[in-house]
C-alpha positions in Angstrom: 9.9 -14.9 35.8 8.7 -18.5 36.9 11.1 -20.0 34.3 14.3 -18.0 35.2 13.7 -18.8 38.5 13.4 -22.5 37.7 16.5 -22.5 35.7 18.2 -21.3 38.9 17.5 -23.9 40.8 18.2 -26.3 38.8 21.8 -24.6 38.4 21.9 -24.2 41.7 21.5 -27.8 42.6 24.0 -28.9 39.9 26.6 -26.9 41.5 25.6 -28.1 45.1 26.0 -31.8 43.9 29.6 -31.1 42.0 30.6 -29.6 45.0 30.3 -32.1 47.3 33.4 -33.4 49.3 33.4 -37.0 48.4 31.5 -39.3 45.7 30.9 -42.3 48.4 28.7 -42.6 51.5 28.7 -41.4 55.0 28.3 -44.9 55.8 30.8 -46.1 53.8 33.5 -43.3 54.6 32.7 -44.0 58.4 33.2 -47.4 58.1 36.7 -47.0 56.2 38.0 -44.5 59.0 36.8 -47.2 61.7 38.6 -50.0 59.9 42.0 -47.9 59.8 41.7 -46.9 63.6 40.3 -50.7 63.9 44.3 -51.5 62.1 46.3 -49.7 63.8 46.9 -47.3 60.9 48.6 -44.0 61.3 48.4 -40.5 59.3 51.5 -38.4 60.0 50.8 -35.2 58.9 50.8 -31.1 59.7 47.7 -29.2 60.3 49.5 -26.2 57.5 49.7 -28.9 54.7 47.9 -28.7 51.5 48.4 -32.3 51.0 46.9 -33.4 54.5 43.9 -31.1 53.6 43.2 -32.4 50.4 42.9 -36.1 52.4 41.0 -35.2 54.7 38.9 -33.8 52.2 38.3 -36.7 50.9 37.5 -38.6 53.3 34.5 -35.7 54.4 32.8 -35.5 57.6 34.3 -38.9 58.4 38.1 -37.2 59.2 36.3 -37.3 62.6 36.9 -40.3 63.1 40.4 -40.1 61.9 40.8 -37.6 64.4 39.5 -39.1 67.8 40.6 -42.6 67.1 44.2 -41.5 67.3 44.8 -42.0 63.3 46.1 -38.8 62.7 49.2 -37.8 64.4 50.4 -34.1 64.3 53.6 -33.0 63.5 53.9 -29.6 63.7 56.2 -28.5 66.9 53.7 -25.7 67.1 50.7 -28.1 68.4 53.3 -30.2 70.5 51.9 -28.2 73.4 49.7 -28.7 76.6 46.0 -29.1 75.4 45.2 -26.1 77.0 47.6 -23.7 75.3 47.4 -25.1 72.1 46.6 -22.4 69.4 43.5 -22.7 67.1 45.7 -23.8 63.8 46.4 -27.0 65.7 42.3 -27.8 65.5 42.1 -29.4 69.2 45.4 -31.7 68.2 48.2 -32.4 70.6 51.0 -32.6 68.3 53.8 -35.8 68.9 56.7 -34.4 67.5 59.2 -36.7 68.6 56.9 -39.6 67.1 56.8 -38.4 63.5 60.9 -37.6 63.8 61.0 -41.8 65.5 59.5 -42.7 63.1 61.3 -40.9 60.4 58.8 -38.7 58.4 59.8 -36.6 55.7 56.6 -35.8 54.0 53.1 -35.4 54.3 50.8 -37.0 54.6 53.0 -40.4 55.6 50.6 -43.1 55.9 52.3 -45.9 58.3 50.4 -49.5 58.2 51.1 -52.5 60.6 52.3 -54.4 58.2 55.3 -52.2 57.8 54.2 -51.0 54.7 54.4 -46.9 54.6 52.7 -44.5 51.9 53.8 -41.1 51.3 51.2 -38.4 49.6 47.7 -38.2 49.5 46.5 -41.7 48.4 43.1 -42.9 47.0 40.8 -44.0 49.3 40.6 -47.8 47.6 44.3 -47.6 47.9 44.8 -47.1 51.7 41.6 -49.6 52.4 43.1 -52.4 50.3 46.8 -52.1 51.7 45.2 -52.1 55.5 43.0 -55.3 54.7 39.7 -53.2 55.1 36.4 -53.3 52.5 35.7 -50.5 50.9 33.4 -48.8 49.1 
C-alpha cells in the first residue's frame, strides 16, 4: 500500500512539473513583459484567438503585465465598449478597434516594435526580447 502510494506521487509530481506553463522564471518572465511595456512594444490581438492564447501562455502569470502596461491591445469590436458594459470574454479589456484597423492588422497576434519592425504569429519568447533590445532569459 505504502509503495503504490509512493509511486503516485511521484507520477503525480512528474505530471505537475510537464505541465507547467513556461520553462523560465517568474523573475525572468516579469522582467521580459516590463522591458516590452518599458519599449513601447504592442500585442495586437483578440481575446477569441487560439494564437493569442497560446502567447500568453507562454509568457505565464507574467501576461499581467502585458495587460496593465498597455502591451496588449484588443481587437475585437465586441470589447470596444465602455468599461462598464464590457462582457466577460473581453477579460477587463477595452478593446481599440480603430487602432488595430490604423494600424493595419490582419492577423493575430501582430507584434508592432518601435523600430518599425512588425511580427505576425505567436513568436518565441528570445525572439520578441532580442528584436525589442531587451535581455532575456
Amino acid at each position: 500500500m505504502q509503495k503504490n502510494i509512493k509511486i503516485l506521487l511521484v507520477f503525480a509530481l512528474v505530471f505537475i512539473t510537464a505541465c507547467s506553463s513556461s520553462p523560465y522564471s517568474e523573475e525572468s518572465l516579469n522582467s521580459l513583459a516590463n522591458c516590452l511595456a518599458d519599449k513601447n512594444v504592442k500585442e495586437y490581438g483578440a481575446f477569441w484567438c487560439p494564437n493569442c492564447a497560446k502567447q500568453q501562455k507562454m509568457f505565464d502569470d507574467s501576461f499581467s503585465i502585458i495587460k496593465e502596461r498597455g502591451v496588449y491591445i484588443e481587437c475585437d469590436p465586441r470589447c470596444d465598449v465602455p468599461e462598464d458594459e464590457l462582457p466577460m470574454a473581453c477579460r477587463g479589456i477595452v478593446g481599440q478597434t480603430s487602432l488595430c484597423l490604423e494600424k493595419g492588422v490582419e492577423g493575430y497576434p501582430t507584434w508592432e516594435f518601435t523600430t518599425g519592425e512588425i511580427l505576425v504569429g505567436v513568436q518565441e519568447l528570445e525572439r520578441l526580447a532580442a528584436v525589442a533590445g531587451c535581455t532575456f532569459p
